[in-house]
RODO-2510 file (C-alpha; in nm, 4 decimals, decimal comma):
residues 452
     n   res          X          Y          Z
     1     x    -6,0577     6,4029    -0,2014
     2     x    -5,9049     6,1992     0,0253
     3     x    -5,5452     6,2153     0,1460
     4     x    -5,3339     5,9111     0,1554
     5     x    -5,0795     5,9280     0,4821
     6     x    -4,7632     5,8305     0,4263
     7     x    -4,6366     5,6372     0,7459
     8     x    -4,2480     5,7561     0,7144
     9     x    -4,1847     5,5131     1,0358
    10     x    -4,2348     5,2451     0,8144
    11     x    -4,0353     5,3166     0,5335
    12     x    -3,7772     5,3953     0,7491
    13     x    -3,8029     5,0471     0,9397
    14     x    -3,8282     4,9044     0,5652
    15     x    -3,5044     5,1224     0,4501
    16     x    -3,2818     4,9832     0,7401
    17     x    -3,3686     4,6231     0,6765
    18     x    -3,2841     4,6792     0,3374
    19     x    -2,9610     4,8590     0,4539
    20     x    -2,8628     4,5724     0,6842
    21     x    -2,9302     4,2823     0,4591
    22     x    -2,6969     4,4458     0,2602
    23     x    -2,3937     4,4691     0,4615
    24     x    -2,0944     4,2212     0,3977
    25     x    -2,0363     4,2289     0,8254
    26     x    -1,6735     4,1482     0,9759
    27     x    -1,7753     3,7835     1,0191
    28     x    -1,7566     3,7435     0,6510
    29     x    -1,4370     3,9696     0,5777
    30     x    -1,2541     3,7523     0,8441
    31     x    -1,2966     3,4115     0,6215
    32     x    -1,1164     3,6396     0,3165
    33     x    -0,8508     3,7327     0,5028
    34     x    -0,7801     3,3852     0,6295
    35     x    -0,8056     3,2759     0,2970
    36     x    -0,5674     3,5442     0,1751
    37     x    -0,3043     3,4385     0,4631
    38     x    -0,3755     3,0491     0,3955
    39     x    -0,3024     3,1545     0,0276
    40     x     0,0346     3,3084     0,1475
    41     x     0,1135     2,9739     0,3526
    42     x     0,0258     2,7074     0,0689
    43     x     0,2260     2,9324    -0,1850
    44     x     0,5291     2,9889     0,0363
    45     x     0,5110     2,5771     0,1474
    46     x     0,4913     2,4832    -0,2046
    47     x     0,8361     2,6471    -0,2502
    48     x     0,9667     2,5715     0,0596
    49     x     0,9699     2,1889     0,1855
    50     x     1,0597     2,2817     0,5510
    51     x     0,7849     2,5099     0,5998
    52     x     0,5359     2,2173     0,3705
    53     x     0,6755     1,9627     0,6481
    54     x     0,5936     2,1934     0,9639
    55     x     0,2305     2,2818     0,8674
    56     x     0,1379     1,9248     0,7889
    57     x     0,3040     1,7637     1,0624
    58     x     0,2531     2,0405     1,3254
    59     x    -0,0232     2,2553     1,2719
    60     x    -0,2063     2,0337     1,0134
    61     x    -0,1844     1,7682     1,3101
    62     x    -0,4072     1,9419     1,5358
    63     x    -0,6807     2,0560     1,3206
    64     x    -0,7246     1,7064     1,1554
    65     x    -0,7251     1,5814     1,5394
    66     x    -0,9306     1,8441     1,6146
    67     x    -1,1809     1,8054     1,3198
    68     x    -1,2089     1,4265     1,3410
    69     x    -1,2711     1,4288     1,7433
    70     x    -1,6217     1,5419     1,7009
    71     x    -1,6780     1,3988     1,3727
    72     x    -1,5865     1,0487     1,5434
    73     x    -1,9106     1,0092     1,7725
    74     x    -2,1456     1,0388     1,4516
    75     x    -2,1890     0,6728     1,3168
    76     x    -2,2533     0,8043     0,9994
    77     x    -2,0272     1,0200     0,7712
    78     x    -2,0666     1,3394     0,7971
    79     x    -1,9195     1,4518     0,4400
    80     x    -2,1106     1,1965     0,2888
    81     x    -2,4098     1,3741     0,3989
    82     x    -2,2865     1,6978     0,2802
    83     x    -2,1885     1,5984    -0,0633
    84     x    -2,5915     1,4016    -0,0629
    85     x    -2,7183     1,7464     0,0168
    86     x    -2,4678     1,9257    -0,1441
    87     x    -2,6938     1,9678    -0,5202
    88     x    -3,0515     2,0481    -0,2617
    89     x    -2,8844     2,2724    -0,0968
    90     x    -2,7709     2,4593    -0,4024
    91     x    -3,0567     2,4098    -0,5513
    92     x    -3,2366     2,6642    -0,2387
    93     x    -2,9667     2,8707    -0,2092
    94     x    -3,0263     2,9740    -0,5922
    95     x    -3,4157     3,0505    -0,4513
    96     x    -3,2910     3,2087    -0,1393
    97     x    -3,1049     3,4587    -0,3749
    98     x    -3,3840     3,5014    -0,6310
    99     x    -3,6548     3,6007    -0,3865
   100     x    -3,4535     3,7816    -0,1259
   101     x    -3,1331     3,9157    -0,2607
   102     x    -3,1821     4,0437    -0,6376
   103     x    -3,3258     4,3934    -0,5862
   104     x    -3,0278     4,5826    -0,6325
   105     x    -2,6549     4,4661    -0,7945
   106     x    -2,5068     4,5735    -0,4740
   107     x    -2,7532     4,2847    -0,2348
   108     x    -2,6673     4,0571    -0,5439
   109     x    -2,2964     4,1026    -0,5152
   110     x    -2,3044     4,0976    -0,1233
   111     x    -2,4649     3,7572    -0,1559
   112     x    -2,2842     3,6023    -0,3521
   113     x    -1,9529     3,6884    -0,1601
   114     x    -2,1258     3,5621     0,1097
   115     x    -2,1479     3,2149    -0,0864
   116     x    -1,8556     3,2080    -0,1906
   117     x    -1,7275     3,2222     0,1618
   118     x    -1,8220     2,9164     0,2080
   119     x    -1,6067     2,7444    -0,0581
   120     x    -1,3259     2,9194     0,0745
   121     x    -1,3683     2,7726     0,3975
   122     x    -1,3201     2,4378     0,2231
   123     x    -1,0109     2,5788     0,0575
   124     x    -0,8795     2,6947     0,4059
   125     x    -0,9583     2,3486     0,5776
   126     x    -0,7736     2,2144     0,2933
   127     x    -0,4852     2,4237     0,3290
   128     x    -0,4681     2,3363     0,6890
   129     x    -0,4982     1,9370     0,6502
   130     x    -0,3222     1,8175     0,3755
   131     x    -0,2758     2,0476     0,1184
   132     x     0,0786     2,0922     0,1948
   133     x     0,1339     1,7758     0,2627
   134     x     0,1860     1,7192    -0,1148
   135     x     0,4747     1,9338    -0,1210
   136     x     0,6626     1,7894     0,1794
   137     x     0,9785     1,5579     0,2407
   138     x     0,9113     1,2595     0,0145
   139     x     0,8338     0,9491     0,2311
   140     x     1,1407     0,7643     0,0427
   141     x     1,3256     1,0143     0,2093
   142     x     1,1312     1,0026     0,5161
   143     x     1,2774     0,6050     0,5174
   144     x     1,5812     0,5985     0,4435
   145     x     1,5682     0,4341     0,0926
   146     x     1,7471     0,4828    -0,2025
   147     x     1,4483     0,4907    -0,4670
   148     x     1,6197     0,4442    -0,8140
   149     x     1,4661     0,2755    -1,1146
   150     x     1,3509    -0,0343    -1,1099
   151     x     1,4088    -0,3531    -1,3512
   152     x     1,2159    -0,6158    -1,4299
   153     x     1,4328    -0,8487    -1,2502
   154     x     1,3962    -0,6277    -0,9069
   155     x     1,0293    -0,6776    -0,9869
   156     x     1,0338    -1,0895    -1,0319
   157     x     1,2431    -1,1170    -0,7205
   158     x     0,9556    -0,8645    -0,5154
   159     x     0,6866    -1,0356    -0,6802
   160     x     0,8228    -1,3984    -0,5502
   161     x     0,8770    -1,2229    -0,2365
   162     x     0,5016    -1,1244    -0,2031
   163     x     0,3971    -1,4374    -0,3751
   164     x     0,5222    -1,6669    -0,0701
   165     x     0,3918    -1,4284     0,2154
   166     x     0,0218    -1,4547     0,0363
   167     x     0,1114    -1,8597     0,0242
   168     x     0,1599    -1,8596     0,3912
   169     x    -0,1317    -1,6320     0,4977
   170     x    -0,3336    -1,8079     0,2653
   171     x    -0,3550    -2,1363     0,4854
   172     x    -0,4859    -1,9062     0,7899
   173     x    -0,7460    -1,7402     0,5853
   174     x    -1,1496    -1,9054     0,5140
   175     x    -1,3400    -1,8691     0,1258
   176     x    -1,6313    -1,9137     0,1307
   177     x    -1,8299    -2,0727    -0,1922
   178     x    -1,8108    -1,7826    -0,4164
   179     x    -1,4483    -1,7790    -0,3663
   180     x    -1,3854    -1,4387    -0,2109
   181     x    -1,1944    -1,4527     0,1546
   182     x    -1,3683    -1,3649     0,4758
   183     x    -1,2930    -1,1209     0,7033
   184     x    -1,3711    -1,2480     1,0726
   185     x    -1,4626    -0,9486     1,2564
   186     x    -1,6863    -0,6370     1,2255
   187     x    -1,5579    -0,3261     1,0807
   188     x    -1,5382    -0,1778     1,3832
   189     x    -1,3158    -0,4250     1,5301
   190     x    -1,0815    -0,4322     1,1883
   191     x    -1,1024    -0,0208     1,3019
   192     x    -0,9224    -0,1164     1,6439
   193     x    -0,6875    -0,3940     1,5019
   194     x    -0,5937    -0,1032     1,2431
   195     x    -0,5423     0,1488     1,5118
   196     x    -0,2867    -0,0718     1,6914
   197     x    -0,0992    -0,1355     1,4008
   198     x    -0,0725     0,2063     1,3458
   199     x     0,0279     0,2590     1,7198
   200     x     0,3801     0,0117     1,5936
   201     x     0,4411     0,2349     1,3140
   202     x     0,3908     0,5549     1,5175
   203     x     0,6699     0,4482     1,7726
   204     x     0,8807     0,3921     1,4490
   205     x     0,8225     0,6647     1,2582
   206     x     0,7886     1,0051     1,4402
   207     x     0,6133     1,2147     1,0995
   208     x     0,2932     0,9855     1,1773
   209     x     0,1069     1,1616     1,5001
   210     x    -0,0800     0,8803     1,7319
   211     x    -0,4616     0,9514     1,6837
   212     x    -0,8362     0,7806     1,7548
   213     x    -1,0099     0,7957     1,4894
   214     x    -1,2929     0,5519     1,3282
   215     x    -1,3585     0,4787     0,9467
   216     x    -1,6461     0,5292     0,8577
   217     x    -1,8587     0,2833     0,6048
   218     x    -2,0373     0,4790     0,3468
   219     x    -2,4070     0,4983     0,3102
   220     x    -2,3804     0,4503    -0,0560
   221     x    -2,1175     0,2518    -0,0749
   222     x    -2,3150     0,0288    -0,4199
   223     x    -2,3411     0,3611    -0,5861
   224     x    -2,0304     0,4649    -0,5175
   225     x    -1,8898     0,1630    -0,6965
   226     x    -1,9662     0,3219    -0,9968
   227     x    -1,6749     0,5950    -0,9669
   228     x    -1,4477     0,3055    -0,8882
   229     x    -1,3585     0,4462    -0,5581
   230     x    -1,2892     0,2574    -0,3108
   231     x    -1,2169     0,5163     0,0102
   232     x    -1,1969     0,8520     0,0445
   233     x    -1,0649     1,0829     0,3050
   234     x    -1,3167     1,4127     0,3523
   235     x    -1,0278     1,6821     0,4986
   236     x    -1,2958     1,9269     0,5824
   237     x    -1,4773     1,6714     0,8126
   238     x    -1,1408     1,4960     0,9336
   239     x    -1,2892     1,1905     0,8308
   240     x    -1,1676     0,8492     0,6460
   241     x    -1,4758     0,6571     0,4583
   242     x    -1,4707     0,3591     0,3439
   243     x    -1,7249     0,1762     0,0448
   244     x    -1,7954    -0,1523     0,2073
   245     x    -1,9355    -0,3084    -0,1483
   246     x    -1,6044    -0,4052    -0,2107
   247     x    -1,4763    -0,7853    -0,1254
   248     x    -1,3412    -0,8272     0,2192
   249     x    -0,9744    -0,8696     0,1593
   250     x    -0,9747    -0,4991    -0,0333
   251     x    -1,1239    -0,3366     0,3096
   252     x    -0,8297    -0,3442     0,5595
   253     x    -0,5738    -0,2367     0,3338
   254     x    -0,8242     0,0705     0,1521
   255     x    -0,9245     0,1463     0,5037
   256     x    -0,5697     0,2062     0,6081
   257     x    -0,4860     0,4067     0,3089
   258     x    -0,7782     0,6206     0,4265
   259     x    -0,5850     0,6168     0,7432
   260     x    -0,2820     0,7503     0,6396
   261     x    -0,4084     1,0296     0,4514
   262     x    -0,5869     1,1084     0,8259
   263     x    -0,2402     1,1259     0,9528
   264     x    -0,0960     1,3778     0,7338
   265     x     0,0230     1,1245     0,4568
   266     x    -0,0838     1,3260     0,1204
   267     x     0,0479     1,1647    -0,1888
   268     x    -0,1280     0,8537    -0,2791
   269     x     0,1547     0,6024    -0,3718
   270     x     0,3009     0,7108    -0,0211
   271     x    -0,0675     0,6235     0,1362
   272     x    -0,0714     0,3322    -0,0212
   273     x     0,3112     0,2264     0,1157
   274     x     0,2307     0,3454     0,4713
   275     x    -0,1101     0,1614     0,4326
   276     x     0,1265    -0,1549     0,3563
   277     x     0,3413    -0,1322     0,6448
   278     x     0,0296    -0,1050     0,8671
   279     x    -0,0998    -0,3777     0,7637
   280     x     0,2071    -0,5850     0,7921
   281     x     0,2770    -0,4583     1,1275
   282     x    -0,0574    -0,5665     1,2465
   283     x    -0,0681    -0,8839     1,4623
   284     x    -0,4090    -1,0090     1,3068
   285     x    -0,3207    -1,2546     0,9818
   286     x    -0,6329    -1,1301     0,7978
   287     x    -0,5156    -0,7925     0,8016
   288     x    -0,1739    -0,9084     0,7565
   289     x    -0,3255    -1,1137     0,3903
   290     x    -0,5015    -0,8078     0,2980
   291     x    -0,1582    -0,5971     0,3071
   292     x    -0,0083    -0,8232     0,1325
   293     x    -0,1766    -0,9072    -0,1440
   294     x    -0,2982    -0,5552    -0,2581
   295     x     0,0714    -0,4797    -0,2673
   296     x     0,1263    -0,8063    -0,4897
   297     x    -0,1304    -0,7089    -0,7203
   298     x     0,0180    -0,3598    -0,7773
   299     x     0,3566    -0,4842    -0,8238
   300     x     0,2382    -0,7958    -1,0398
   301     x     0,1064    -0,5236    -1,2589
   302     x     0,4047    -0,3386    -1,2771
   303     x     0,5868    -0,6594    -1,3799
   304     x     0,3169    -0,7723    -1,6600
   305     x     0,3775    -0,4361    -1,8091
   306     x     0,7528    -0,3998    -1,8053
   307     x     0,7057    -0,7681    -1,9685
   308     x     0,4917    -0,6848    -2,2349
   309     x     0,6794    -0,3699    -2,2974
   310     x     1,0020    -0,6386    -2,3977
   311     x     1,0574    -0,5414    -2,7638
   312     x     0,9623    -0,8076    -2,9990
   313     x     0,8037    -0,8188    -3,3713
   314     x     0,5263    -0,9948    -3,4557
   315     x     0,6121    -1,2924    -3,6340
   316     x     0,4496    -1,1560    -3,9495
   317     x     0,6979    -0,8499    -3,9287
   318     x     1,0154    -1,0893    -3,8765
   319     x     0,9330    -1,2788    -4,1763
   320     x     0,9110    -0,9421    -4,3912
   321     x     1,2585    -0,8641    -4,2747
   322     x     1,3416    -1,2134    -4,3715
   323     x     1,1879    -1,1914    -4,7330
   324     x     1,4581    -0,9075    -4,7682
   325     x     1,7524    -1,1729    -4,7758
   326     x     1,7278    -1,4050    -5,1134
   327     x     1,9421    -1,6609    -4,9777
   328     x     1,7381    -1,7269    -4,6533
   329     x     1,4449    -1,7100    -4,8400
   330     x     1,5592    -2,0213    -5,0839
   331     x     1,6950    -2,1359    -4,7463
   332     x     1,3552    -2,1518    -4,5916
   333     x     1,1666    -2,2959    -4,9173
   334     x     1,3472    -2,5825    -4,9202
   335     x     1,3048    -2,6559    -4,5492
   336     x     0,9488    -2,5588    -4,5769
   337     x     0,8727    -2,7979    -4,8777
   338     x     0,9829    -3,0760    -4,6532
   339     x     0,8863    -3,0088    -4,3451
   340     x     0,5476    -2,7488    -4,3821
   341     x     0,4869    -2,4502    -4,3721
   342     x     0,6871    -2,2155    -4,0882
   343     x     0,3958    -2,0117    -3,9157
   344     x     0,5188    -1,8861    -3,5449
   345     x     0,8148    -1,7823    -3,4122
   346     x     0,8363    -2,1218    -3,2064
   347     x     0,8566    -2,3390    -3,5990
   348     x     1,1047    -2,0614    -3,6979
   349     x     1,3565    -2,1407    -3,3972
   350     x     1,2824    -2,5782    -3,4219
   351     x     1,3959    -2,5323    -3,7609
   352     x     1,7569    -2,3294    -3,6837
   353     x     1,7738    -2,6699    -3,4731
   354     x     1,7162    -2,9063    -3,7567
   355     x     1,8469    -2,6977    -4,0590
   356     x     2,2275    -2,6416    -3,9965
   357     x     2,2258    -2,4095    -4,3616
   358     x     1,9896    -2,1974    -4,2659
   359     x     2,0989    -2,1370    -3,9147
   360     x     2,4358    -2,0121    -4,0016
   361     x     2,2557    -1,7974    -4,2342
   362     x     2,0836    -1,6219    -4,0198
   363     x     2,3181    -1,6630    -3,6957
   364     x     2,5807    -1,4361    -3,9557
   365     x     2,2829    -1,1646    -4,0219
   366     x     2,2718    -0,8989    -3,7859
   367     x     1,9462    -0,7639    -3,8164
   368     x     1,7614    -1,1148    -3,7947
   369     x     1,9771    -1,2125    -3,5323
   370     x     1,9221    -0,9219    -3,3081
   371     x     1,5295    -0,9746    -3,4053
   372     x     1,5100    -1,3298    -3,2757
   373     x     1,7086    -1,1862    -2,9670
   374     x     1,4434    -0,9358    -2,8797
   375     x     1,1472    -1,2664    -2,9051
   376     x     1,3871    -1,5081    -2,6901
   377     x     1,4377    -1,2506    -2,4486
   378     x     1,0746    -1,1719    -2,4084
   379     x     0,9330    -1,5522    -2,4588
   380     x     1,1791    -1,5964    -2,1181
   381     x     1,0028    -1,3051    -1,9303
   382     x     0,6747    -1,4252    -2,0006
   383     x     0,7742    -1,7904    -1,9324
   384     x     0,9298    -1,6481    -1,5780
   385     x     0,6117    -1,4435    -1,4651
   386     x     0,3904    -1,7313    -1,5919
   387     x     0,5761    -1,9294    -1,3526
   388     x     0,5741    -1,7041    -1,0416
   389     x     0,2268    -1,6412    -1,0989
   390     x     0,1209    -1,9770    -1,1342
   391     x     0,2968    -2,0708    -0,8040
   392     x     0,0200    -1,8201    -0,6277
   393     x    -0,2075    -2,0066    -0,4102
   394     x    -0,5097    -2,1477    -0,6192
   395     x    -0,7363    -2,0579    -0,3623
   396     x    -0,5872    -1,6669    -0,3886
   397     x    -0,5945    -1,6994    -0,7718
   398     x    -0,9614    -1,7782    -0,7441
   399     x    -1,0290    -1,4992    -0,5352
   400     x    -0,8586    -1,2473    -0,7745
   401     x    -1,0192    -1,4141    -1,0404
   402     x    -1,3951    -1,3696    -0,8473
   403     x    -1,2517    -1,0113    -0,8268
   404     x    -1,2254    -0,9394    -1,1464
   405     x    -1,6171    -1,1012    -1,2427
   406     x    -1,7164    -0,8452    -0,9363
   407     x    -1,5685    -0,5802    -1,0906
   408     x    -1,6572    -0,6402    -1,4572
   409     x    -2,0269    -0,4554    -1,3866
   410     x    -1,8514    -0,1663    -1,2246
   411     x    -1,5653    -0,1135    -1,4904
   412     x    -1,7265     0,0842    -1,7744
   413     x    -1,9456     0,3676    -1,7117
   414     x    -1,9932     0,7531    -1,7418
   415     x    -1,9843     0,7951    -1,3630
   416     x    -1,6375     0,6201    -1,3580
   417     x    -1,4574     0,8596    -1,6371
   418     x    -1,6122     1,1821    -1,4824
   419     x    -1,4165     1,0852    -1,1645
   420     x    -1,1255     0,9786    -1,2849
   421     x    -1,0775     1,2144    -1,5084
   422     x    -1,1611     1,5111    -1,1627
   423     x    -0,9456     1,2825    -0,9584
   424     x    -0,6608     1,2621    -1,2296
   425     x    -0,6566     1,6902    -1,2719
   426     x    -0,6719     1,7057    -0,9072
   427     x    -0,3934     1,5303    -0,8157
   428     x    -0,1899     1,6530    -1,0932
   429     x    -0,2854     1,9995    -0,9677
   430     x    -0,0661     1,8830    -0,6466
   431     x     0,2738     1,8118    -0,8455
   432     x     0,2066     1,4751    -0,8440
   433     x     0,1662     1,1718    -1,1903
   434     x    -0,2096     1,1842    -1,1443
   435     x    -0,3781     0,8996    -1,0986
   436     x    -0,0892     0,6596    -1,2226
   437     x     0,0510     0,7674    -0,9232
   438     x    -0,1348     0,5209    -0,7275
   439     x     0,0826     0,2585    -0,8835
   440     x     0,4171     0,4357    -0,7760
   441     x     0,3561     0,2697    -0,4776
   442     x     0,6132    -0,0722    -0,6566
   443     x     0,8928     0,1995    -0,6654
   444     x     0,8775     0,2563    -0,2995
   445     x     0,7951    -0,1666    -0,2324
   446     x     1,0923    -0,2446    -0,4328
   447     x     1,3340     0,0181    -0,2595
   448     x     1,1960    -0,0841     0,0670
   449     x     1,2769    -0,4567     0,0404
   450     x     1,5861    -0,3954    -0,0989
   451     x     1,7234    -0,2135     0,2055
   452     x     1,6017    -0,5412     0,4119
***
């Protein structure tokens, strides 16, 4: 019989291999701990708003320099590439694990902390950019305003502000046949003429830090469409993208809301503002238009909704309340069997003006009276925005109007509700409205021209 030989050098060689796969090293432990003290920082910043202030303005500064410096020479976007190969990567990381690190629980558990070190790099980054940011010194505060609530007439009197700025821009700016504007540079140069705008605002404002930095067009900008996102700012890669599907007069203004965010600007009706005043600082008129008239659509919005939200029945309601009184009933009948049948609110009103009866009638009854004062107040509104909207160049009209067929192909999808709904609980996470937030921008608009 023949002896097999066991070769103990082997096993031994085998055994430590084993051993040191196993080991969760320093280099590993140190991302926990910085995790732990970033944990520390956010929670102690989200209850302080001096210390929120002093990491995003001081230290978050320098690492979103500091990221964005080598993350500027690529002329592609970096976190767009990592998010592409975010689901391949996964996908061999789960094989990785399965072949390599599932012989005991302990290699199983060692390897997945070691994954998971990786995500909580992205939670330090974001720590260390902006998260605190969201917790700071409001910007209305920042500025000086006095943000209080704001009425629909503070919103007809912006909106005919905005209205003749667009006007005059308009005459500088070209459309070309399918009625969008055109912007008459490269992106890169818009990227400069942004830059120096920002340069003004920086020698206003001191919380914005001076920086080079380049937006970056996204790859899949057409696909991206889908989410209904127009820019995004990747904190981990210090880097502002922009989707370039989206009509020209859109780009300057989302590119400098990408902008702000890159200077330590968090909240997104704040981004927006501070996008705003960069645009109108700029000297070129394009950019200038674009400001402009993203911040009239947002507060044309705002007004459209406080108009529709006017109380007034529908005409079929007001004439219930009316069948409740027997004398303007009989009132009515007799006007009606001369005159025709009353079917709107507008017949109801012509005949108080030809019927003297049944006008005192309902003049003396409270409830009708109060009614009909709820539908002339709100047929005014709607005859008042008509008319401020209607005095909008045609040429911008059209363009919003070529907007909205873009858009139409974009608006209802899976992709879009699946981000909006991550975007929504993500910003809400950061004590802020959510996504409605966006539109919070009119609140700071409306302060801001009111302080002149």
């Amino acid at each position: 019989m023949k002896l097999i030989k066991r070769n103990t050098r082997d096993e031994e060689t085998v055994e430590r291999c084993q051993e040191k796969t196993e080991r969760f090293g320093w280099g590993w432990r140190i991302i926990y701990i910085l995790f732990g003290l970033s944990a520390i920082a956010y929670a102690v910043a989200v209850l302080n708003q001096d210390v929120a202030d002093f990491i995003c303005e001081k230290v978050g500064a320098v690492v979103r320099y500091a990221l964005a410096i080598p993350t500027n020479i690529l002329p592609f976007s970096l976190g767009e590439v990592f998010l592409i190969a975010l689901i391949p990567l996964l996908v061999v990381t789960v094989i990785v694990a399965y072949r390599n690190h599932c012989s005991t629980w302990k290699s199983v558990w060692i390897f997945a902390g070691k994954i998971m070190s990786v995500a909580l790099v992205i939670l330090i980054l974001f720590v260390w950019t902006l998260g605190t940011g969201y917790h700071g010194t409001t910007l209305d505060r920042r500025l000086g305003l006095d943000k209080k609530d704001v009425s629909e007439d503070d919103l007809y009197e912006l909106t005919v502000l905005l209205t003749e700025q667009v006007n005059q821009l308009a005459s500088a700016v070209k459309y070309a046949d399918d009625e969008f504007s055109q912007m008459p540079y490269s992106l890169g140069e818009m990227n400069d003429l942004l830059l120096d705008a920002y340069d003004e605002l920086c020698a206003t404002y001191d919380f914005l830090p001076r920086m080079y930095s380049r937006v970056k067009p996204v790859m899949l900008s057409e696909l991206m469409s889908y989410t209904h996102i127009t820019g995004v700012y990747s904190f981990f890669t210090g880097e502002a993208n922009l989707n370039v599907a989206f009509p020209d007069y859109t780009l300057p203004y989302t590119a400098a809301h990408e902008l702000a965010h890159q200077r330590g600007i968090a909240r997104e009706d704040e981004a927006n503002f501070i996008a705003f005043l960069a645009c109108t600082a700029s000297d070129d008129l394009y950019i200038q238009y674009s400001g402009y008239l993203n911040m009239l659509e947002y507060v044309t919005n705002a007004y459209a909704r406080a108009v529709n939200a006017n109380r007034c029945y529908d005409f079929a309601t007001f004439k219930s309340l009316v069948d409740k009184y027997d004398e303007i009933v009989s009132l009515r009948a007799a006007y009606e069997a001369e005159n025709g049948e009353i079917k709107s609110y507008t017949d109801f009103l012509s005949a108080l003006e030809n019927d003297a009866a049944l006008k005192n009638a309902v003049e003396e009854n409270a409830e009708l009276s109060e009614t009909l004062g709820f539908y002339r107040h709100r047929a005014a509104s709607v005859e008042r925005y008509n008319g401020v909207r209607l005095s909008l160049d045609a040429e911008v009209r059209a363009e919003q109007k070529a907007y909205d067929e873009f858009f139409e192909k974009y608006r209802h999808n899976i992709a879009a509700t699946i981000s909006g709904a991550v975007n929504d609980t993500y910003l809400q996470m950061q004590g802020t409205a959510g996504t409605a937030s966006y539109g919070m921008v009119v609140d700071l608009a409306v302060s801001y021209f009111k302080k002149g």
